[in-house]
N, C-alpha and C positions, 0 to 999 in steps of 0.2 A: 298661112290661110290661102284660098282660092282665090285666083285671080277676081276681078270685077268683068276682067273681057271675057275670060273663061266662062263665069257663069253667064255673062248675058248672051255669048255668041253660041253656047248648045246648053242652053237653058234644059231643055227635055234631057238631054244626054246627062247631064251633072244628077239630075233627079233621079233617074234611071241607076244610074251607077252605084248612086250614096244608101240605093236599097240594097246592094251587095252587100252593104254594111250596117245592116237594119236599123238604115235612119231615114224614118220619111220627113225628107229635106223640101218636099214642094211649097209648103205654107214661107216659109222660113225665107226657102228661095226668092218669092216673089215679095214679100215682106222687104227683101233688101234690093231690089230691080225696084219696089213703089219707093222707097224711101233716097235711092240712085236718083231717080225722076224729079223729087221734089230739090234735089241737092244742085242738078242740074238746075233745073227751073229759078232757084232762088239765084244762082250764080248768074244766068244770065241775065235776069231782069235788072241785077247789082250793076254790069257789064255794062247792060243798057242805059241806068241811070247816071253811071259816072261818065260815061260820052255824051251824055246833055247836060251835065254839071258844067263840064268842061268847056262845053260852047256856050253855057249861060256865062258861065266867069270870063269867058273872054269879051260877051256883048256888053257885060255893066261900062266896062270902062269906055268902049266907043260909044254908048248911049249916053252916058254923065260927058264925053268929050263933044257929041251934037247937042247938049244941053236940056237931053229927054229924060229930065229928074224923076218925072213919074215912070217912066216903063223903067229905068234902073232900079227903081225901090221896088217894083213890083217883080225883077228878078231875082234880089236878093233876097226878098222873102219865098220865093219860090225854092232857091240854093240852099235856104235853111231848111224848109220843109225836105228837101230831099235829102239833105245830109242825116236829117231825125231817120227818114224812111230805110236810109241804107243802112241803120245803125241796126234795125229792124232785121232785115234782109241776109247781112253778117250773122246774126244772132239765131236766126234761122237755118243758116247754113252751113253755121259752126254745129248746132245742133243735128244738126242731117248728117252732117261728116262722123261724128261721135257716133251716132246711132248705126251707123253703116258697118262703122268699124268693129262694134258691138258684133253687131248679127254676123259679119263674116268670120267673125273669130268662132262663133258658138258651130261652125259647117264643118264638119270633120273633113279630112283629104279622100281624095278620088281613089279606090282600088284600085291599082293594074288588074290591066285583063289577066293575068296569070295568076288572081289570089282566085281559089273555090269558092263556090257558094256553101255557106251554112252557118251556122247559129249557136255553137260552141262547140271547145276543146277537141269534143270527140269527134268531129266534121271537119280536121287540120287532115292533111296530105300529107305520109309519110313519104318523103322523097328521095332517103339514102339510110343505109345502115351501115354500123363496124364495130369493129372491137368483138371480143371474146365475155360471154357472160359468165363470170365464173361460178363454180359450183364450191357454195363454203362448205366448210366444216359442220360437225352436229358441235351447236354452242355457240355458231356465231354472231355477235352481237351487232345490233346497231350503233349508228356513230355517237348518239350519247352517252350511251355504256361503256363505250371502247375511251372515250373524254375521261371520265370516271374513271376505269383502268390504270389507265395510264398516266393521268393529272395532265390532260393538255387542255383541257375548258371549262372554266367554270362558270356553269349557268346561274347559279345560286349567289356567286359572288357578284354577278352582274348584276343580278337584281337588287340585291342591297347596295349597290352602287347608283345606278341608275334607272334599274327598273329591266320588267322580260322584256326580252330581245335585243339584250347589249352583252353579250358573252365576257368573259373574259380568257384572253389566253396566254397559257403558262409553258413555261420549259419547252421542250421538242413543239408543244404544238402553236406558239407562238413564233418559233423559228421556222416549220411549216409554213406557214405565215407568211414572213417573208420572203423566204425561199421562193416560193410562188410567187410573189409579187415580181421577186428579181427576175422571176425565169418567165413571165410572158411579157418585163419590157424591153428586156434582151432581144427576144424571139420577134417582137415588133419593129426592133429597131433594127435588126437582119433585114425583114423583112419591106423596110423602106420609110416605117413611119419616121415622122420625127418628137420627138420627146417632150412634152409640157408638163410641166408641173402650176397646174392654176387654184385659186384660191377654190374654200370651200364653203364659200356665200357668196350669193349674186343678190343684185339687185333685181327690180321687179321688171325694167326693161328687159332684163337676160332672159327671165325667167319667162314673160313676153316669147320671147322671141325664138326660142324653142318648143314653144306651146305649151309649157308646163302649168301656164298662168293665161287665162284664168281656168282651162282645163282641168288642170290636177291639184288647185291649190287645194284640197281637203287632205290632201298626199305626202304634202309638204308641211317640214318644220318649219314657222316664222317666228323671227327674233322682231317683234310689233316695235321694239323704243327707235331702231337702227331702219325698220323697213327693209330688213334682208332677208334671204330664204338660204335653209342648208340645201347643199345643192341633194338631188336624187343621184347623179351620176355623173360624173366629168363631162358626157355629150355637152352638159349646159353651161360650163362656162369654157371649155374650149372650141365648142361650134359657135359660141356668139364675141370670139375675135375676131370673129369675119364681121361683123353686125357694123351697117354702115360701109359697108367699105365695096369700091369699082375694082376686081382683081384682074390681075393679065391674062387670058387666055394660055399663053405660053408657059405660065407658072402653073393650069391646074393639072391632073389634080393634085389639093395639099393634100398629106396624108398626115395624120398629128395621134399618137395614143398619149394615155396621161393615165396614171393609178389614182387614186383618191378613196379615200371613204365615201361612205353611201348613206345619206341619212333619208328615208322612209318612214311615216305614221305608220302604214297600211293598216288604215282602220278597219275593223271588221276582221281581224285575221286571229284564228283561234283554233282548238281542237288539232286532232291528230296530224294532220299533214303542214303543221307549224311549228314540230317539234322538234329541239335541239337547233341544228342550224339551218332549218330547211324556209323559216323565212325569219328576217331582223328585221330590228327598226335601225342598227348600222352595220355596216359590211364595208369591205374594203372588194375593188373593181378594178381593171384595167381596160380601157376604153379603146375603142379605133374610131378615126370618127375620119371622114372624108368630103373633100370639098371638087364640085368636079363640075363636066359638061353634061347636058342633059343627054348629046348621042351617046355619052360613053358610062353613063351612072349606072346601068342596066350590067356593063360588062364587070366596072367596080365593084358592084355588090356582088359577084358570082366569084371574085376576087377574096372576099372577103370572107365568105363561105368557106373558101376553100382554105381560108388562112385558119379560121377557126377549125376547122374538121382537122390539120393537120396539128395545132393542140392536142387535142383530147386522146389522138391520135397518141403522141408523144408518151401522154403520161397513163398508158395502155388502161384506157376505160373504155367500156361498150357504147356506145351513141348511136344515137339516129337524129336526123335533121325530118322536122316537119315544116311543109309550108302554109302559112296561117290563113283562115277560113275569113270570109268577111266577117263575120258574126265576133272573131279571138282576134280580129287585128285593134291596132293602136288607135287613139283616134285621129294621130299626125301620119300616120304611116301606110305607103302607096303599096309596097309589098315586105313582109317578113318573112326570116325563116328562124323559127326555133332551133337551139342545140339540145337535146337532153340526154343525160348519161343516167343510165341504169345502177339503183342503188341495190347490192342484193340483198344486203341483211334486212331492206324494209319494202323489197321484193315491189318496187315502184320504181320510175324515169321523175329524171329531177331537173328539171331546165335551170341550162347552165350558162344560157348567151340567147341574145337576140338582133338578129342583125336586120337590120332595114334601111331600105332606100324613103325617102322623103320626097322626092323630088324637087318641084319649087314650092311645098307649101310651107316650110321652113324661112328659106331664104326670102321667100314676099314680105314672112313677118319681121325677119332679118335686114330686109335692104343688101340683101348680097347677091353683088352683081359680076360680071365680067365683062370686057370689051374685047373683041373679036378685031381679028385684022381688019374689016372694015368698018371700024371705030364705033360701031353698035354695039351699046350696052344689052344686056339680057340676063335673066334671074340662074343662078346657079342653082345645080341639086346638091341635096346632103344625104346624108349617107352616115350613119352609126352602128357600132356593133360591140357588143360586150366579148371580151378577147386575155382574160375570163372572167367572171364573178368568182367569189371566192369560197365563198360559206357552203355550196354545197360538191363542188368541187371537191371541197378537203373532205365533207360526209361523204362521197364516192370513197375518195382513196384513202380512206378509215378503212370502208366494210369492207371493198371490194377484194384488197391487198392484205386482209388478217388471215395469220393462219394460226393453229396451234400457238408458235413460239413468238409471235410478236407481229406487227406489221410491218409489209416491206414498202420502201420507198423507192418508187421506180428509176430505173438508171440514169433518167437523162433529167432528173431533177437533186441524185446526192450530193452534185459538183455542190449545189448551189444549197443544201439543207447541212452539208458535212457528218451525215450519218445517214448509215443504209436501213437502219430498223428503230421500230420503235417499241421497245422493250422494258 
């Protein structure tokens, strides 16, 4: 969440900005500067009363020792009355700190100046293209047909199991599967990260604390008897290892990926552009997630970028990177960029990664800090990026890669699938 000094020192600025993000934040803004006011004001009056508690309690006893019975009784009952008063004052101000806490949570994060203005999807910034579009075959199917071919996904089985949007996968395309998994946390751990494997329920602090809660809890599966949530994506319980925690400047930034399944409601999700694997309610991810300095997050995320393009890169799919519109960013997220690879059989871009910077509105919710050689603490940025998702990934390298005789597995993923086709 936003800082308290942040918003009260460019109160207009935060206002101004959050409309990049079509949120008129001014009601809200000053709602939580009135309720900052009263939080202050209870606190000190509390201040004020306990340094005349304290000089009352020191006078009874030299009053009862000059044998002034009457003004000591007359301060004790004053001591009482004010102890009732502060009980009051606390009560008041535990209530002001709740409610603050509230309303800053409900203020989405500031845009960098480098997100576009506009109001959706079609208003994002195409900012890089590559890869080869290819030209199928007459006959070539989409990736649920080619599942069906071949017996590598059963949607039908899923559903008798658990219901749409729980796939099941078999033979070659289960080992697809994890081929891919193996092969981008190889490629991450080349590439510097370090390796987690974290659980797949957090607690509601966690969920806190990356902003999923109370944000997106309509988003999320909760286990009610336990008070757990399935996570959406590893960002959440391997960015909230840091939670609570003073890090060394010297050590940032961390750099941590983790694979994990993905569990998603996404309510309201229906109709053609839901079809096959193009959205679940579980999926399997590989995560990069980054802990860093605020000079240097800007350069990390471009970092990042570049780690991902060189993916997609690898497993020769068409891509373009978009940069996200105020109107299609997150509500946590300072700047994104989409990945999407181009699917041809269903002759549509299928976002396949999202990588954003956070800045400090994570870590404030976090408590993650660092201390700098001059032994001042200060808020850490985060930094997340899907490195890859998987579900339409493998819808890419279904259509893209069929030909007549089967589909081919691109070279620098057979080491790791032990077959060149799938046939």
């Amino acid at each position: 969440m936003l800082t308290l000094k942040v918003i009260t020192e460019n109160t207009q600025e935060v206002i101004t900005k959050l409309a990049k993000k079509h949120f008129d934040a001014q009601a809200i803004i000053y709602e939580a500067l009135d309720t900052d006011k009263k939080r202050k004001a209870s606190q000190q009056h509390l201040d004020n009363n306990l340094a005349e508690l304290n000089q009352l309690s020191k006078s009874i006893g030299q009053l009862m020792k000059d044998g002034n019975k009457e003004a000591a009784e007359s301060a004790r009952q004053k001591v009482t009355a004010m102890k009732d008063g502060n009980k009051q004052l606390e009560s008041d101000m535990k209530a002001a700190e709740e409610k603050l806490v509230e309303l800053l949570c409900r203020i989405p994060n500031l845009p960098n100046d480098a997100v576009p203005e506009g109001k959706h999807a079609e208003d994002n910034v195409i900012e890089k293209t590559g890869g080869v579009i290819p030209a199928l075959y007459k006959g070539a199917l989409p990736h649920w047909e080619l599942a069906k071919k071949y017996d590598l996904i059963d949607f039908e089985l899923g559903v008798k199991i658990s219901g749409a949007g729980f796939p099941v996968y078999k033979q070659k395309g289960a080992r697809l599967q994890r081929a891919l998994i193996n092969f981008f946390l190889d490629n991450a751990r080349e590439a510097g990260y370090i390796e987690i494997q974290p659980p797949y329920v957090v607690n509601a602090d966690s969920g806190y604390g990356t902003g999923n809660l109370p944000d997106k809890e309509g988003q999320m599966y909760h286990c009610t008897v336990d008070d757990l949530y399935l996570i959406p994506t590893a960002e959440v319980p391997v960015t909230n290892i840091y939670r609570d925690m003073i890090l060394d400047e010297k050590d940032l930034p961390i750099k941590n990926t983790a694979y994990s399944a993905c569990f998603r409601r996404e309510a309201g999700s229906y109709g053609k552009d839901v079809r096959g694997l193009n959205r679940l309610h579980q999926f399997d991810k590989v995560e990069i997630v980054r802990i860093d300095k605020p000079e240097h997050s800007y350069e990390s995320l471009q970092e990042m970028v570049d780690y991902v393009q060189s993916l997609v890169d690898k497993l020769e799919l068409p891509w373009r990177i978009l940069r996200l519109c105020g109107g299609d960013m997150s509500f946590t997220s300072a700047l994104t960029f989409d990945f999407e690879v181009y699917s041809a059989a269903q002759e549509r871009w299928l976002e396949v990664s999202s990588v954003s910077n956070f800045e400090s509105y994570q870590a404030n919710r976090l408590k993650c800090r660092y201390r700098g050689e001059d032994k001042k603490t200060q808020l850490c940025h985060t930094l997340n990026g899907s490195a890859l998702a998987l579900p339409r990934i493998v819808a890419a390298l279904l259509e893209n890669h069929q030909t007549p005789e089967g589909i081919r597995i691109p070279k620098t993923l057979v080491p790791y699938t032990g077959f060149e086709w799938i046939d």
